[in-house]
Each structure stands twice: as structure tokens, then as C-alpha cells.
C-alpha positions as CSV (number, residue, x, y, z in Angstrom):
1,X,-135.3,-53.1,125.3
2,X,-131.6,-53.1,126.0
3,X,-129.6,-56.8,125.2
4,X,-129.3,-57.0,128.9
5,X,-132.6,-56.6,129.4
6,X,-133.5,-58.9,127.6
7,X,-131.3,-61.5,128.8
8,X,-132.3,-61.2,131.9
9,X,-136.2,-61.4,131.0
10,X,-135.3,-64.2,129.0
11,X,-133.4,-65.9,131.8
12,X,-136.4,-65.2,135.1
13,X,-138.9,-66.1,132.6
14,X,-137.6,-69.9,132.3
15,X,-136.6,-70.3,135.4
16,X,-140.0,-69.7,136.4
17,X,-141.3,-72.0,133.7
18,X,-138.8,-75.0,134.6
19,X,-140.3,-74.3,138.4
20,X,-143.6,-74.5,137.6
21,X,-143.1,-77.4,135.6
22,X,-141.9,-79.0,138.4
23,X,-144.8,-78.5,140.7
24,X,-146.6,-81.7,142.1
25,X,-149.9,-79.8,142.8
26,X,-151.5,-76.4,142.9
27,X,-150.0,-75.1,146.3
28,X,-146.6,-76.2,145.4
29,X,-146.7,-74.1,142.2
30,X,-148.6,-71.1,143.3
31,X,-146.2,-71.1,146.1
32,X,-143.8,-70.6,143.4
33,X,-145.2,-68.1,141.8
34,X,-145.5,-65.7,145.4
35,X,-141.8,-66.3,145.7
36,X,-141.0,-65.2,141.9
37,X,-143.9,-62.1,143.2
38,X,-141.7,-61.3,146.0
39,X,-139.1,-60.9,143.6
40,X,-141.2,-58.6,140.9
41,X,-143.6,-56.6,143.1
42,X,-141.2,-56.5,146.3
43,X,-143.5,-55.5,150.1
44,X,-146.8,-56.9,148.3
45,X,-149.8,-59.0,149.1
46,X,-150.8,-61.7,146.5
47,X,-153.8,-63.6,146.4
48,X,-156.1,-65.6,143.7
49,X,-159.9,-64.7,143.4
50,X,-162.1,-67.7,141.9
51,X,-165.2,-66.6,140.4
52,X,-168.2,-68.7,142.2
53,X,-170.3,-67.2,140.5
54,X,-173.4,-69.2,138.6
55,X,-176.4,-68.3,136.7
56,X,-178.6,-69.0,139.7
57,X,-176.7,-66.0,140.8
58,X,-178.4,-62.6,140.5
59,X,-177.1,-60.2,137.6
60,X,-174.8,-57.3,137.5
61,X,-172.7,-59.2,140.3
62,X,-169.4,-61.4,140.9
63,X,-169.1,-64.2,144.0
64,X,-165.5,-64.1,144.7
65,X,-164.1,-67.1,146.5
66,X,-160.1,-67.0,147.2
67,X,-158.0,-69.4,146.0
68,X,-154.8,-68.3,147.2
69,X,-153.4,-66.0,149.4
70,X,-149.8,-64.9,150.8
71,X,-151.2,-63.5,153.5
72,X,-153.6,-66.9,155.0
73,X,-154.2,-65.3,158.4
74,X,-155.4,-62.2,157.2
75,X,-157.1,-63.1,154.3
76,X,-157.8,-66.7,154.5
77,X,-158.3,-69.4,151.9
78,X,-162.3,-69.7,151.1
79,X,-162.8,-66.3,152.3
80,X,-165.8,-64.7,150.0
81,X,-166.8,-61.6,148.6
82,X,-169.4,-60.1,146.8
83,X,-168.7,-57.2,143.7
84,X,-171.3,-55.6,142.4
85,X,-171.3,-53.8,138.7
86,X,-168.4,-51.1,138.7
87,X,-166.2,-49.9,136.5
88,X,-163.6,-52.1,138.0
89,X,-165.6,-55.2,137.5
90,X,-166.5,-53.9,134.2
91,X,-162.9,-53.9,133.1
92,X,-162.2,-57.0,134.1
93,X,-165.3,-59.2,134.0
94,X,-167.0,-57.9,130.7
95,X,-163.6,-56.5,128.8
96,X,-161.6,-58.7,130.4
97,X,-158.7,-56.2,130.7
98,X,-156.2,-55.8,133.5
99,X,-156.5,-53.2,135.7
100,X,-153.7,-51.1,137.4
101,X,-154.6,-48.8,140.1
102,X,-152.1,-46.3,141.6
103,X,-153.0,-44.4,144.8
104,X,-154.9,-45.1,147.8
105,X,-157.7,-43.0,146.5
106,X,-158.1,-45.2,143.4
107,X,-157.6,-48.1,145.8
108,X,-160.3,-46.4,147.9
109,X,-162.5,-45.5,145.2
110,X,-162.4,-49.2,143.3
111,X,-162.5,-51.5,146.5
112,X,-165.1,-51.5,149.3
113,X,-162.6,-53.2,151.6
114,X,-159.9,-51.0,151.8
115,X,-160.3,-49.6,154.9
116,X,-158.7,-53.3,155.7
117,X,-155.6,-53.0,153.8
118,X,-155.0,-49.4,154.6
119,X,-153.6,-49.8,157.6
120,X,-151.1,-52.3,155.7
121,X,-149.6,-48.8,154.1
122,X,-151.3,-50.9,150.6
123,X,-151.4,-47.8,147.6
124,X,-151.1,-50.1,144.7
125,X,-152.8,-52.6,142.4
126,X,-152.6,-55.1,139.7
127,X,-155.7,-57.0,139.3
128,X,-155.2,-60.0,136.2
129,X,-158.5,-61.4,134.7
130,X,-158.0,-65.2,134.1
131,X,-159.7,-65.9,131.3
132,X,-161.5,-68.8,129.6
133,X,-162.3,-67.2,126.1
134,X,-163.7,-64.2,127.2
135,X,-165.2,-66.0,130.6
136,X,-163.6,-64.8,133.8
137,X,-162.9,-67.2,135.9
138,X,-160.6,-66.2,138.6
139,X,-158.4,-62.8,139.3
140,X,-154.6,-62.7,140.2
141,X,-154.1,-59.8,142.6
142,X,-151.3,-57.8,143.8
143,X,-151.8,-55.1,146.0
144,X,-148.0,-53.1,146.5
145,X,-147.0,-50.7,148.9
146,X,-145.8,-48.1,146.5
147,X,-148.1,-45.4,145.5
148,X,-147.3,-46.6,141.6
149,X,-146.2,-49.8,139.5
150,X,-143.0,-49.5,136.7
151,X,-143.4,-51.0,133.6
152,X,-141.6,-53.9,133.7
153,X,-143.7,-54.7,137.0
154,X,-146.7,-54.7,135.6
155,X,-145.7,-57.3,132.9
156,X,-143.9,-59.1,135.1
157,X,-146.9,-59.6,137.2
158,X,-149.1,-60.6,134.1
159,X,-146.8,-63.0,133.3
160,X,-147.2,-64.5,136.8
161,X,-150.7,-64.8,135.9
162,X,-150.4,-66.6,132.7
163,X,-147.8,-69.0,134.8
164,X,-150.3,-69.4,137.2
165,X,-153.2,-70.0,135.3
166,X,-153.0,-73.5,134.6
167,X,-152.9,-74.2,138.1
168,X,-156.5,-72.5,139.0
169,X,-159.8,-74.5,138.0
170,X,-162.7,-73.1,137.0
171,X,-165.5,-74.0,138.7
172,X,-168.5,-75.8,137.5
173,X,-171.5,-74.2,136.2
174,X,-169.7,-70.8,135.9
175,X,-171.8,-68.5,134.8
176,X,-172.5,-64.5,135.1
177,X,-174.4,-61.8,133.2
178,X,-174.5,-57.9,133.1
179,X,-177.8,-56.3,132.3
180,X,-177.0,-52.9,133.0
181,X,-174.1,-52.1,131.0
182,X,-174.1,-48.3,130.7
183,X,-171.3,-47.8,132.8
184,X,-168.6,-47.4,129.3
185,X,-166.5,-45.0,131.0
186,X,-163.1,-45.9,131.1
187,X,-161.5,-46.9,133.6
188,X,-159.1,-44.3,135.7
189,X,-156.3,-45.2,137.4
């Protein structure tokens, strides 16, 4: 990476950090973090997924709750869905790896609520596994406009994550369990 690079890295990544550090509450600070998104990802939508999801649940699936979102009105606070076992939720809830998806047919192919963002011209992904050991406990999304992600974006928007991390609780009695793990095939993006 080139000095200036660097620098400049060096220099977004504190100012971020002395922001956060600053923050009174979780709203204030993942506030913060959309605005430093805005500046990584550009025309995005951002939003936090809690996983809700406890061992009175049934297996091979995720309750999503979110957390967070930069777009309220469209996809409100406490709004809930349900995943079942995929390869995307086997990338991030059993490997706990992030996933980058490029392409409305990935986005298509990987989340049965696309027909909702389409018309939002979404063709882009990053979804971040938060992670408690190797417990999921919440995702940190960005879905882009562009058809695909640059390098430095995607870090940039894993380092958002990490920021963020502190400031989303786990939930009591987390808990979930995959019985049917044949799915091994990696994940395409």
C-alpha cells in the first residue's frame, strides 16, 4: 500500500475511533458509523441484524431482529425475519465468514427479499458476522448500488463492523444449531 495510503487509512481509522469513543449510547455511535458508511460505501443502505434466535428455536434456522437501520421507514427498527439453512447462512452463521455478493442475481439468488430492494437499483452486498467466539450474534449489512465492491470497501466496511460491535448486545439465551450440514459448497459471489 502506497505511504499515502496508508496515511490516509491511518488518519479515517482514528477519527472514527475518537468518534466512537465519544458516543453517549448505542444510537449516537451507530449513527456514527452510517455517516463514516456514507463515506466508504457511498448510495448504500446499512442496517444491523440481531440474532434472536434461542434453542427453543427450531434447527437449521436464524430469527433476525434489526437493530439498526439507515433506512427506518423502509425497514424499520424491530422488523424480523426468518433464514433458513443456505449457503449464505452457512458462511456466516457456522463459518462465520463475511460474505460479499456482487450482482443482482447473487443478491437474488442469496436473499428471499430482494424483490424489495430491487426497485432501490440495490446490486451489491457486504454482510459482517459479529461474532462472540465463534457465536453469531448479530450481522452488519451493506447493500450498495454498484454491481461490485473495491477492495479497500470491503475492508473499510469490516472495519465499520468491528467499530460497531461493541455497541450491539447479544441477547440472552442465544442459542442456534445446524443439523443438516451438507451444504460445504462454497460460497459464490
Amino acid at each position: 500500500m502506497p505511504a499515502a495510503h496508508a496515511s490516509a487509512l491511518t488518519a479515517f481509522t482514528a477519527n472514527l475511533l475518537d468518534v466512537l469513543a465519544e458516543a453517549r449510547d448505542a444510537d449516537a455511535a451507530l449513527r456514527q458509523v452510517d455517516l463514516f458508511r456514507r463515506l466508504i460505501a457511498g448510495d448504500s443502505i446499512f442496517s444491523i441484524q440481531q440474532n434472536v434466535t434461542t434453542a427453543k428455536g427450531p434447527a437449521n434456522e436464524i430469527q433476525l431482529r434489526r437493530f439498526y437501520s439507515s433506512e427506518g421507514e423502509r425497514y424499520p427498527v424491530n422488523g424480523a425475519k426468518r433464514k433458513t439453512l443456505t449457503p449464505w447462512t452457512e458462511c456466516i452463521f457456522v463459518q462465520g465468514r463475511t460474505f460479499v455478493g456482487e450482482g443482482a442475481d447473487v443478491l437474488a439468488r442469496h436473499f428471499d427479499d430482494f424483490e424489495q430492494m430491487r426497485p432501490q437499483g440495490l446490486q451489491s452486498v457486504i454482510n459482517v458476522p459479529l461474532l462472540q467466539g465463534r457465536l453469531c450474534y448479530a450481522t452488519f449489512n451493506v447493500f450498495g448500488t454498484r454491481p461490485a465492491w473495491l477492495p479497500h470497501e470491503v475492508l473499510g466496511v469490516r472495519l465499520l463492523a468491528l467499530a460497531a460491535a461493541r455497541w450491539v448486545p447479544a441477547v440472552p439465551g442465544l442459542s442456534y444449531r445446524f443439523t443438516d450440514l451438507s451444504l460445504s459448497s462454497p460460497m459464490e459471489t
